[in-house]
N, C-alpha and C positions, 0 to 999 in steps of 0.2 A: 214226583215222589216215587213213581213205581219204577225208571229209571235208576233213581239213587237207588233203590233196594235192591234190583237185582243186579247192580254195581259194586256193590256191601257183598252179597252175596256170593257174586265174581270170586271178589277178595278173600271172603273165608272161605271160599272152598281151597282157593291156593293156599292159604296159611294151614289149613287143613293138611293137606300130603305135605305139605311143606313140615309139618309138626311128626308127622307118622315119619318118615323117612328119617328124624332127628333123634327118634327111637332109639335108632340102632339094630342090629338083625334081630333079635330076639323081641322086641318091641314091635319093628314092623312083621314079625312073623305073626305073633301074638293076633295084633290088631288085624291083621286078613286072615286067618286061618282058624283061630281058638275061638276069640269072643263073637263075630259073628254069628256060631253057631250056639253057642251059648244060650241057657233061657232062663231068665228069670223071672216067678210067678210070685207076685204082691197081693195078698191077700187083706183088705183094708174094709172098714166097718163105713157107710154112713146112714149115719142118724139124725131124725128133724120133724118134728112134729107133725107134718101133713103128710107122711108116710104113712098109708093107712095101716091099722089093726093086721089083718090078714097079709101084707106086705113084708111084715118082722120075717126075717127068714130067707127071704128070697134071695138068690145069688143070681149076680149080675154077671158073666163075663164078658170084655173088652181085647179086640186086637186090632194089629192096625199095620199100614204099612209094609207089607211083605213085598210087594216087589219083586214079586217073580219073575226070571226071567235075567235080573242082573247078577242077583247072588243068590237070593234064597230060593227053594229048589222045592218040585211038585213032591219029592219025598221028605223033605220038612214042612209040607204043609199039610201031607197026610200023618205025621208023626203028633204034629202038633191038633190035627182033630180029635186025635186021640186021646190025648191031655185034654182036652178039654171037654171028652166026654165025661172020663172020670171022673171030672172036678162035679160031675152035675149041676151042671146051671141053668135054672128056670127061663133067662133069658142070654140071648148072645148079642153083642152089640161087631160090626166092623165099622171100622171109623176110616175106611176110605185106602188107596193106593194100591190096589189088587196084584196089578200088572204093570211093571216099568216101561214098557210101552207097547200097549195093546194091539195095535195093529201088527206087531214085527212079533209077537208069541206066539210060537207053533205049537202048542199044545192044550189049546184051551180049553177042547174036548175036558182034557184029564181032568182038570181044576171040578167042574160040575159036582160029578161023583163023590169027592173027599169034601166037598163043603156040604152037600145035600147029606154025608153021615153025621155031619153034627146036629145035637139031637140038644132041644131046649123047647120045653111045653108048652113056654109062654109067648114066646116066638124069636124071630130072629130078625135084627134090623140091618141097616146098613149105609152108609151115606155116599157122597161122592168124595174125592180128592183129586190133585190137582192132577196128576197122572192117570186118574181114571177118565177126565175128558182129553188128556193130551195124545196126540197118535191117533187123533182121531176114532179115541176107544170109546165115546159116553153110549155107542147104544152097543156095544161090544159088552162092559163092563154093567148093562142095564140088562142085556140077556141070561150071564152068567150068573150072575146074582137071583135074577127072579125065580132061574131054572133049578138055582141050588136053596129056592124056599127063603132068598131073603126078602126083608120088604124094603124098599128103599125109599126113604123118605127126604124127599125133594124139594124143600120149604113149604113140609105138611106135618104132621103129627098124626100119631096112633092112641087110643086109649087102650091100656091090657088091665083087666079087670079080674080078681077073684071074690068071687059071692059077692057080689054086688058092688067091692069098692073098687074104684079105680087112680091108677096113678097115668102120667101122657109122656111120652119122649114125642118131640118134634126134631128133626132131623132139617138142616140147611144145606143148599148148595154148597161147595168149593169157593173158596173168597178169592183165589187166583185164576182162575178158568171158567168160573161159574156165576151165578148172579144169585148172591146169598138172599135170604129175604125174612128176618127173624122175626117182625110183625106180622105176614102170613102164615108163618109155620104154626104159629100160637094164637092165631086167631082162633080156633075154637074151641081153646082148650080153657073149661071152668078158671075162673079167678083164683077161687080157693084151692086149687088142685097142685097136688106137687106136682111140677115139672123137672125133665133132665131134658137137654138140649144137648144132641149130636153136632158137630163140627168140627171137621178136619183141619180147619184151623185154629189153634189156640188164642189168637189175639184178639181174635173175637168177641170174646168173652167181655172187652171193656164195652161193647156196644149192646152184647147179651142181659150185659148186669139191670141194664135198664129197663128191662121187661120183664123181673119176676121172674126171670128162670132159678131154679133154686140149686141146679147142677150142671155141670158141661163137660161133656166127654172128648174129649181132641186127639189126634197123633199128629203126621206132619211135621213132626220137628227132630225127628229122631234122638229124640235127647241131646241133641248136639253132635251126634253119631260121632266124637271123636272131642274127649275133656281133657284139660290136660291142666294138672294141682295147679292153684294159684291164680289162675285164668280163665277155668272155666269151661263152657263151652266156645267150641271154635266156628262150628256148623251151622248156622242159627239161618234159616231159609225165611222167604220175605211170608207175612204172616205168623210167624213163630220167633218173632224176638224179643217180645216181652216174655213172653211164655213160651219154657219149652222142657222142663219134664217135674211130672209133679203135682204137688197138692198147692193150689195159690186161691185164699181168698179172694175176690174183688168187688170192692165197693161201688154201690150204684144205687137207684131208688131202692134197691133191697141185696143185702149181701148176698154173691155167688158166690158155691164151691166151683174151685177148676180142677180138673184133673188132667194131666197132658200125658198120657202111655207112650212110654219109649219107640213102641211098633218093634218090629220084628229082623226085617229088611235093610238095605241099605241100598244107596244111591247115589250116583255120580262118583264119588270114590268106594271103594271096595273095605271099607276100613270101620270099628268099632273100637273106639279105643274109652272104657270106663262111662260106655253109655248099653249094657246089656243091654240083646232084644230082652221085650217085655209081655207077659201075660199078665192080665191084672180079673183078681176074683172083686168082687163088691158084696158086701155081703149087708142086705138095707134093714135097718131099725128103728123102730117106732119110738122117738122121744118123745118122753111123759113133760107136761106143762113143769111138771115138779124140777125136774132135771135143768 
């Protein structure tokens, strides 16, 4: 099976450039030069009854996926700490792919500095992806993280509490490089407790649905980093073929929300074509039984 997928895989990346090049100049200009740089920030509400009281309010932000190093650049990702100071948000979430390949980035130092300025009171999380173990980078991508104050949760969960109530994110391995474990991560987290579950992989989520998570935050799939009308996306990486940008329901012992963030970045081809990078605000609300 994991043969067929990154065979599949193969395929659309070549149908991919095969698609950008059928552009045309301005098209393939477009697609490497404008929209890559492009951002766009999605401001969306959830709401659900075990969202505690003191929780209404809080804004979540989500990035993913940057990829330094191929395209995106230590000055759009000190541009974009900036953004997202001003957005003020209580927590910061990254959902994995820091460095397109960690071992071969000469400037790692720099990275440190501009992620330790993002400022979030309730703290800052962070998970793996598949490019943060490849290259040999998981304790590369384990130091920069830690050094720039995030916590990285590794088929474990955190409780972040105000006055007494609490909500848990549990964060999972990398399902391509990593050895996910979504029964540990949630092992200590109360029954009753809302949960949001970290993974960089989106497909996950049909095996997540089955534990009572109530939310799943993903990247990894770049939105298809290259749609094209009628078709769709063309870019779909193994792990991210059911899901890959977006809000998707999924049914299991208890409905999940998914969320799948376009990321930032790009990779293997140079190209964005109607898949903006993404910043995403979450903005969480206590639903009344009445609602």
């Amino acid at each position: 099976m994991k043969k067929q997928t990154r065979r599949s895989f193969i395929k659309s990346l070549l149908g991919g450039a095969a698609a950008v090049f059928g552009l045309g100049t301005s098209g393939y200009f477009y697609a490497k030069e404008i929209e890559p740089v492009l951002l766009d920030i999605q401001s969306l509400d959830i709401s659900h009854p075990l969202i505690p009281n003191n929780f209404s309010g809080i804004r979540i932000i989500q990035f993913s996926d940057t990829h330094l190093g191929f395209q995106y650049t230590l000055e759009q990702l000190e541009q974009l700490s900036k953004k997202i100071n001003k957005l003020q948000p209580d927590i910061v979430i990254f959902n994995g792919d820091l460095m397109d390949e960690p071992n071969k980035y000469r400037s790692i130092e720099k990275i440190i500095p501009i992620l330790q300025n993002i400022k979030a009171p309730l703290g800052k999380f962070s998970v793996y992806g598949n490019h943060d173990h490849g290259g040999y980078g998981t304790e590369i991508y384990k130091k920069v993280m830690e050094d720039s104050g995030f916590l990285i949760l590794l088929n474990e969960s955190a409780a972040i509490s105000i006055k007494g109530q609490s909500l848990f994110l549990a964060g999972i391995d990398d399902a391509m490089l990593g050895k996910p474990n979504i029964e540990r991560a949630i092992g200590h987290i109360p029954e009753n407790a809302y949960k949001i579950l970290l993974s960089h992989a989106p497909d996950l989520a049909d095996e997540a649905s089955q534990y009572g998570i109530h939310l799943q935050l993903s990247g990894h799939s770049h939105g298809g980093q290259i749609k094209i009308p009628f078709f769709g996306a063309l870019v779909k990486p193994p792990f991210a073929e059911r899901y890959h940008e977006g809000f998707y329901k999924v049914e299991g012992n208890m409905p999940l929300t998914l969320y799948v963030n376009r990321g930032l970045g790009t990779t293997r081809l140079p190209f964005r074509f109607m898949a903006k990078p993404e910043l995403t605000v979450f903005t969480l609300k206590k639903l009344s039984d009445q609602n």
